[in-house]
Every structure is written in C-alpha cells, then in structure tokens.
C-alpha positions as CSV (number, residue, x, y, z in Angstrom):
1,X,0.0,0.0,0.0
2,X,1.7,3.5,-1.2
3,X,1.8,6.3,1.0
4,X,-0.9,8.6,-0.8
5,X,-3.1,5.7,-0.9
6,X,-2.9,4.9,2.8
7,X,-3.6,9.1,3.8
8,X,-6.8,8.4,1.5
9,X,-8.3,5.1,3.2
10,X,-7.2,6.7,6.8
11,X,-9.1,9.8,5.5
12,X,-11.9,8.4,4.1
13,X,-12.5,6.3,7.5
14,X,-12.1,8.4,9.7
15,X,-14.9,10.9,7.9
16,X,-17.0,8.3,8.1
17,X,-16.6,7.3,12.0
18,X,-16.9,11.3,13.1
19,X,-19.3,12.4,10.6
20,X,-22.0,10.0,12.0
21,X,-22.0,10.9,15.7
22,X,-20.6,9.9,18.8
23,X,-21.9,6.4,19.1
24,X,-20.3,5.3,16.5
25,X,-17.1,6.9,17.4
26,X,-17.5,5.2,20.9
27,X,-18.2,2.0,19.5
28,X,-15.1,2.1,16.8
29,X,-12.8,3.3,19.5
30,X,-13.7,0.0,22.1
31,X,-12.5,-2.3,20.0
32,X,-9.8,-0.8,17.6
33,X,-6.9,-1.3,20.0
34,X,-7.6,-4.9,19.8
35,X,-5.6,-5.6,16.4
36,X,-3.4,-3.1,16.8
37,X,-2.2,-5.1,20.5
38,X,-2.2,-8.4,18.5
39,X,0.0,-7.0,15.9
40,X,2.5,-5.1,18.6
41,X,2.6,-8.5,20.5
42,X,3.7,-10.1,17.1
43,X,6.2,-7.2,16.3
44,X,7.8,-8.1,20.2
45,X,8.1,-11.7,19.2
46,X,9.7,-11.3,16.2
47,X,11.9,-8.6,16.9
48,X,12.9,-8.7,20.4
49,X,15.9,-11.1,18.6
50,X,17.4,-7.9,17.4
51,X,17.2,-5.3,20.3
52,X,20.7,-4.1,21.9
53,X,19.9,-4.2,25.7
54,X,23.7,-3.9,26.8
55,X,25.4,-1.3,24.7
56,X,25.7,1.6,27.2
57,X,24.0,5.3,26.3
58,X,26.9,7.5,24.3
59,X,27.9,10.8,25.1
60,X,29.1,12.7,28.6
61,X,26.7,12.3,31.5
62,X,25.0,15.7,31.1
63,X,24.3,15.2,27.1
64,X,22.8,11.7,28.3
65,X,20.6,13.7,31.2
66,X,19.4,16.5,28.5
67,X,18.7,13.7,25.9
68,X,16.5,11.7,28.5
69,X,14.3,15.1,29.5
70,X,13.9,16.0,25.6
71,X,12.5,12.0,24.8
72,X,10.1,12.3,28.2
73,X,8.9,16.0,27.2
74,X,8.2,14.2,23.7
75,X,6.6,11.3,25.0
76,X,4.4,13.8,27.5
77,X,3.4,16.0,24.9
78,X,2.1,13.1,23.1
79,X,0.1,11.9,26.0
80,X,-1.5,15.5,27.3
81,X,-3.2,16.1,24.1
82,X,-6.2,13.9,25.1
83,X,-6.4,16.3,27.8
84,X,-7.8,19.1,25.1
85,X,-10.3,16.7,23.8
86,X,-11.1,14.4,26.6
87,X,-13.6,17.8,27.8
88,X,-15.6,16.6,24.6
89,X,-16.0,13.0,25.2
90,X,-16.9,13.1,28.6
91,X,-19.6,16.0,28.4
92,X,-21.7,12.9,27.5
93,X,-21.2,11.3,30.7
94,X,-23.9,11.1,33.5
95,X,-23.4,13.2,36.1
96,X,-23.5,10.5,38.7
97,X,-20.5,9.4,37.2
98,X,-17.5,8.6,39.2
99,X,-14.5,11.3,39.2
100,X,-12.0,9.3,40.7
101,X,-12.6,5.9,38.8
102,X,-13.4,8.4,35.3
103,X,-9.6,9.3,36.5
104,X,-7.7,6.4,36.9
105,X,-9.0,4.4,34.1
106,X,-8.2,7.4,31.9
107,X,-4.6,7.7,33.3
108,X,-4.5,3.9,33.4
109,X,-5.6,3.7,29.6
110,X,-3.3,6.5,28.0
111,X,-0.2,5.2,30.3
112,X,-0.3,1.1,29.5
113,X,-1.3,1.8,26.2
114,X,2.2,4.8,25.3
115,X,4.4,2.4,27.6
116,X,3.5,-0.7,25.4
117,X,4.0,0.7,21.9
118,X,6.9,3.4,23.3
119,X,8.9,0.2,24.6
120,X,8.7,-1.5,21.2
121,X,9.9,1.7,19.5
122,X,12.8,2.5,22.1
123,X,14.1,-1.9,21.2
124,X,13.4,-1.8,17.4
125,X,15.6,2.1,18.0
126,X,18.6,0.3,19.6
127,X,18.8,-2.3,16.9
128,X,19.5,0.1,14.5
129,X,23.2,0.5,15.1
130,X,23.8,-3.2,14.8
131,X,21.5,-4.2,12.2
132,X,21.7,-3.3,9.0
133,X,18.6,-4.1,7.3
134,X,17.3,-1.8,10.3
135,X,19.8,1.2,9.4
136,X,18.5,0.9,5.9
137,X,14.9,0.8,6.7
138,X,15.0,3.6,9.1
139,X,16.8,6.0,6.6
140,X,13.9,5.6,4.3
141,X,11.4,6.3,7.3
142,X,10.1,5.1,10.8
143,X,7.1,3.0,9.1
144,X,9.7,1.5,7.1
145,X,11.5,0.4,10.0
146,X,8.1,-1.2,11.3
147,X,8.2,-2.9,8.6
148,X,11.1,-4.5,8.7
149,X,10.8,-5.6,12.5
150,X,8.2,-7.9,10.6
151,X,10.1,-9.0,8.0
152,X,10.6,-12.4,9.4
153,X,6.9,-13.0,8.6
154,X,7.1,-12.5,4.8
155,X,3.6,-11.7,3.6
156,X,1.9,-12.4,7.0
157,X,4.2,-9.6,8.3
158,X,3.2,-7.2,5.5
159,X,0.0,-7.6,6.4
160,X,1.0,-6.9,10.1
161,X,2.6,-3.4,8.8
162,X,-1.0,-2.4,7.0
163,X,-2.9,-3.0,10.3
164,X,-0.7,-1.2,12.1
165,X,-1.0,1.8,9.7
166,X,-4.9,1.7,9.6
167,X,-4.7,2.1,13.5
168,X,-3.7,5.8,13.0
169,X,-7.3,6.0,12.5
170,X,-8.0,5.7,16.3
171,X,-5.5,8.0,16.5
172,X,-7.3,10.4,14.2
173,X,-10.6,10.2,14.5
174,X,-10.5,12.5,18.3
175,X,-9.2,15.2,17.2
176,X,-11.2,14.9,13.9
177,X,-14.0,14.8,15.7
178,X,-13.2,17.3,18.0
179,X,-12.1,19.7,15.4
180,X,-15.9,20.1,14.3
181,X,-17.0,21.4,17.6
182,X,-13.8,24.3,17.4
183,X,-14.9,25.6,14.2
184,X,-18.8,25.7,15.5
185,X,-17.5,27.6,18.9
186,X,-15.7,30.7,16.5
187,X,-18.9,32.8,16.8
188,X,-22.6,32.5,16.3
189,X,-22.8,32.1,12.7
190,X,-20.0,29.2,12.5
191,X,-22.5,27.5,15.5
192,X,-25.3,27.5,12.9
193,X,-23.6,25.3,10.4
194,X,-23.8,21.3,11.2
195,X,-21.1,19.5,12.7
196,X,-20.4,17.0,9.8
197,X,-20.4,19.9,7.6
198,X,-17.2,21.2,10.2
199,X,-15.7,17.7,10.2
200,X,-15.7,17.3,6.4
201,X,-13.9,20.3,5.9
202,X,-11.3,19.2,8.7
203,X,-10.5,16.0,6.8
204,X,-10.3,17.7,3.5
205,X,-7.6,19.9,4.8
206,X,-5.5,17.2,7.0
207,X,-5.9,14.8,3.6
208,X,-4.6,17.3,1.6
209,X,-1.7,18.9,4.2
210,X,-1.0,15.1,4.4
211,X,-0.7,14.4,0.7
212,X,1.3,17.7,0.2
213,X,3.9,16.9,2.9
214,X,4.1,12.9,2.5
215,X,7.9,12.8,1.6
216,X,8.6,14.8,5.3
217,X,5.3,13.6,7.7
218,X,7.9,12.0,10.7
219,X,9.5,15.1,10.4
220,X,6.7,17.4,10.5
221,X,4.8,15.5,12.8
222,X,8.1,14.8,15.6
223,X,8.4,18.8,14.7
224,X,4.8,20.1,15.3
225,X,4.4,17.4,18.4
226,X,6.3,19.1,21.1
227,X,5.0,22.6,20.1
228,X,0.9,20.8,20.6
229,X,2.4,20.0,24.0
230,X,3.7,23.3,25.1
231,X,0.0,24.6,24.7
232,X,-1.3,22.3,26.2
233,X,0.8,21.8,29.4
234,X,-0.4,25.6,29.4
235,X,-3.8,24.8,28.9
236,X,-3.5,22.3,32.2
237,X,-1.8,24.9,34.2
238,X,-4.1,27.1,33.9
239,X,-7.3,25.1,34.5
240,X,-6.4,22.9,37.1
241,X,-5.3,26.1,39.0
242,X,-9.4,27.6,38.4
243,X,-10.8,24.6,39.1
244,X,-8.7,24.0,42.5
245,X,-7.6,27.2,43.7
246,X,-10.1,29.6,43.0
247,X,-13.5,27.9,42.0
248,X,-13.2,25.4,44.9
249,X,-15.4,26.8,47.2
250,X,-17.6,28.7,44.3
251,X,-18.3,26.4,42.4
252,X,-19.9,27.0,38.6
253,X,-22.8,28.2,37.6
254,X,-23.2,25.9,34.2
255,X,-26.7,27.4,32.9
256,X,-24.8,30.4,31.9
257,X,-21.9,28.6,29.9
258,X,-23.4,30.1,26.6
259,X,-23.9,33.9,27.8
260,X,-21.3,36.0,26.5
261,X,-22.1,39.2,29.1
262,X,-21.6,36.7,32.0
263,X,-18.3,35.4,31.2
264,X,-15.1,36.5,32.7
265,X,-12.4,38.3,30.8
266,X,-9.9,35.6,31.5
267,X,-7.0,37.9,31.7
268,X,-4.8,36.0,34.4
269,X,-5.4,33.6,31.9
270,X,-4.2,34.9,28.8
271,X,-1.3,36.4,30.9
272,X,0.1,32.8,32.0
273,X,-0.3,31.8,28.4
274,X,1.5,34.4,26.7
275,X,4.3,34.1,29.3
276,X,4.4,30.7,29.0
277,X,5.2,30.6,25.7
278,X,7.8,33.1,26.3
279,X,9.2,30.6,28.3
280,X,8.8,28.2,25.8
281,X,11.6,29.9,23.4
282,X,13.9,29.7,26.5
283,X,13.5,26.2,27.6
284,X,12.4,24.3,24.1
285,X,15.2,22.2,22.5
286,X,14.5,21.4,18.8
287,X,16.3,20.2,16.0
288,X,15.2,23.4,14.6
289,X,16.0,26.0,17.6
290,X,17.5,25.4,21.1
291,X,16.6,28.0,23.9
292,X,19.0,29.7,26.1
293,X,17.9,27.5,29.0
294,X,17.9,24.6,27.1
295,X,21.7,24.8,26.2
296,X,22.5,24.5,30.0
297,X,22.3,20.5,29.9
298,X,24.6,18.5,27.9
299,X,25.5,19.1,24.0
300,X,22.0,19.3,22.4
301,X,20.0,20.7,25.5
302,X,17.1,19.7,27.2
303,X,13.7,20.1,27.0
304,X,12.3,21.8,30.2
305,X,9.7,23.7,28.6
306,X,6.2,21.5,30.4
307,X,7.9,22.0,34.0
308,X,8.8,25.3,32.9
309,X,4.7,25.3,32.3
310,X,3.6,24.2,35.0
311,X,5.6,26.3,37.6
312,X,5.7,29.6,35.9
313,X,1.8,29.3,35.3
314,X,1.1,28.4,39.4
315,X,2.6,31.6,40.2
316,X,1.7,33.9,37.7
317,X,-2.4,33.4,37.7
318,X,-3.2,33.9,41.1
319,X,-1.4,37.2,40.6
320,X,-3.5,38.9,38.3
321,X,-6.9,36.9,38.8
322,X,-8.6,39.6,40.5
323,X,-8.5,40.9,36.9
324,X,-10.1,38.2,35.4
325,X,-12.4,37.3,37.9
326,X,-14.2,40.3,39.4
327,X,-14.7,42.9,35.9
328,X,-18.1,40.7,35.2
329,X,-20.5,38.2,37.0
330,X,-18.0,35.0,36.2
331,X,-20.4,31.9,37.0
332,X,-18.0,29.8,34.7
333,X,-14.3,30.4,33.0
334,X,-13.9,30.1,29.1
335,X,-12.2,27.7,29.0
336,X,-14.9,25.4,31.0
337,X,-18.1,27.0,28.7
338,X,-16.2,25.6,25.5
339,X,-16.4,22.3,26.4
340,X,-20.5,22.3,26.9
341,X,-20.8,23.3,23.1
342,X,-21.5,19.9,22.6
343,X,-24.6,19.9,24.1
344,X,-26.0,23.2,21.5
C-alpha cells in the first residue's frame, strides 16, 4: 500500500466514523486497539531477537541527562493532548458518574497503552546501530523500519505493517471529531452550520496537508508534536489552577456557559499563556532552535519547557486573577463554557 493511498483510506474512514456521531465513534474506539495489541505483541516476538539491551547510552553524563528530558517532554506532549479533547467525550457522561474511577481508568488507559508501543519503538531504535537491514529501513522512514521488525513473517508480516497503519485512524478520529465542535465555537454564525459539515472540511484539509507533505510527515509530525504540547501543558496549568484554587469553594454556575455578558475576561489567563510561551523559546530544544535554557544541559540541550509550564503558570495566575475574575459576574471560565458546546 503507497503512501498517498494509505492518507486516502485513513481519511476516508475516519470521515465516516466522526461524521456519524458519537456512538459510532465510541463504539469504533472499544475495539480498535484490539488488532493493533495483537500486531504489537507479534512485532515483540519477532523482533525482540534484534534489540541491543547492553550497549551503554553514548555521550558525557549531562548530554545523556538532556537527551533523557527532551524524549520524556516528547513522549508527554504526546500523551497531554487527550487532555484538550477528553472535555468533549466526557460531556456525554452522566453526572453521577465517578471522578476518581473516570480518573484512573483514563490515566490507566493512556499510560499502558504509550508504555506498550513506546517500549517497542525504544528496542526496534537500539537495533538500528547493529543491524543493517534496520539502518536501511529507518533511513527511508520510521514505518519502514516497522516494517522491517516484521520481515521475518514475509507476507503475513506485511500484512501486520498495513494494520498497524490503519490504526492511526484511532488515532485520528479524536481530534477529527473534536475539530468540528472548534470551528462551530468561532462565533454565532459558524455554530449554525452542522457538525459534519465542520468535520468534512477538517479531513479535506488534513488529507490534503497530508498528501502535500508525504515525503517529510515523521519530520513534521516529531516537529509540530512538542510545540501541541507546550500549549497544552499551558492549557492544564491554567485550568487545574481555576478549578482547585479559585473555584473550589464557588463552584460553577453551568446554565450560563453560553452567555457572552456573563463570562469572565480571562485575563490572568491569557497572561500565563502568553508568558508561557515566552518561556517556551527559553527552555524548548528542537532540531530546529535550542533556547538559552535549554543549552545549560549537555550538548544538544534539554527540554524543560512543560515543567517550565507548570511552575511559571502556578505563580503567575493567582497574581493577576482579580482581573479576570471580578470585571463581570464569572459563573463559569472560558475555557470550561467551550467544552459544553457539545450539548448546542
């Protein structure tokens, strides 16, 4: 299967699984992991032969400490993203239902399922150096390399490779979905048009962004990644402080969620945001650009920018919330009234 034809049967899928509602988004999502563990499973078996387990990390200590913070910002950026969308999904949910066990089995879900396929990645990524038919593959591109860890299998592992490419769909289909409700919450008129009519457009311009960069998608992708998680390390700062800190004891007023004139300004907000990605250009190290802070750690720096997030955003809300909370009745934060779109 080529490349461009792939992008078009992901595409075309994952229209149909968003553009007819959340049921059957629900019901695709339960059991699509289920392949996609069978075929991981296989790829261990088959390549676990090859994996270097004893050659030690290269490079002085402090390159090897910066190296290890850039991969876990990567991997964590890649994980926090549900966080943006996961507001959507679980609007839907009864009220009744549990926080603490909706919390575990999310964290439980998002951590098992990154450890299992980041483990087979990190082995098949140390066999490189001693493999050749693995140095080869990965010059040509990371799916290629997949591919090979199945070669063993012949046409049984080819196979393997073409079901592990269709599960970008469960991948996709979130934010797909997702993307819908963002165009519908840009103003009134947007809100009118129907959701399908949102997500067809979003497919039309991932296929075609897709198809346009297919020679360079690792590389945009591994590029674009970490920048998805700076916001949203943001994003988590800042509502995790409002929902703790100061709408603890207040609580939310959710009838109002769609009322423009009762809204708050959100200006503590918008100042943590804007400094944090201030910080961001300090403490980001990319193969593209490598901040100040960054270079303090090793040869190719490190990436500090989420607990550069997380800390600078603590501190700096609380000191200009006044601003954003008291200039208009604030019975629930913007952030929080996006969310409940769903249920216009």
């Amino acid at each position: 299967m080529s490349v461009v034809v792939g992008i078009i049967v992901v595409a075309i899928i994952s229209w149909v699984v968003t553009t007819f509602g959340i049921q059957i988004f629900h019901s695709y999502e339960r059991y699509a992991f289920i392949p996609q563990l069978i075929v991981l499973s296989i790829l261990y078996g088959v390549s676990a032969k090859h994996f270097d387990l004893t050659t030690p990390s290269q490079g002085d200590s402090r390159t090897i400490i910066g190296n290890r913070i850039s991969f876990f910002s990567l991997c964590l950026s890649a994980a926090i993203t549900y966080a943006g969308g996961a507001a959507d999904f679980f609007v839907y949910y009864p009220p009744s239902t549990s926080r603490v066990a909706l919390f575990v089995l999310s964290t439980l879900g998002l951590v098992t399922s990154f450890t299992f396929a980041l483990l087979v990645g990190i082995g098949l990524a140390s066999a490189i150096p001693s493999t050749p038919s693995f140095s080869t593959a990965y010059d040509t591109s990371q799916g290629a390399l997949l591919v090979t860890g199945f070669a063993s299998l012949n046409g049984f592992g080819k196979f393997c490779g073409v079901v592990i490419a269709l599960g970008l769909v469960a991948n996709i289909v979130p934010p797909t979905y997702v993307s819908g409700i963002n165009f519908q919450i840009l103003g009134r008129i947007p809100e009118r048009i129907p959701r399908f009519i949102w997500n067809s457009i979003g497919v039309i311009i991932f296929t075609v962004c897709a198809l346009a960069g297919r020679d360079h998608l690792a590389a945009i992708f591994t590029n674009f990644l970490a920048l998805m998680g700076y916001w949203v390390a943001i994003w988590i700062a800042i509502t995790l402080e409002e929902h703790l800190i100061f709408r603890r004891s207040r609580g939310y007023d959710w009838t109002q969620w769609n009322h423009q004139n009762k809204l708050p300004l959100g200006l503590s907000a918008l100042v943590a945001f804007l400094v944090g990605w201030a910080g961001a250009i300090l403490c980001m190290a990319q193969k593209w650009y490598i901040g100040p802070i960054a270079k303090l750690v090793g040869e190719f720096g490190a990436d500090v920018c989420c607990p550069f997030f997380l800390i600078v955003t603590r501190f700096l809300s609380p000191l200009s919330s006044p601003a954003s909370l008291h200039p208009r009745p604030s019975p629930i934060p913007k952030h929080f009234a996006i969310s409940l779109n769903l249920r216009a």
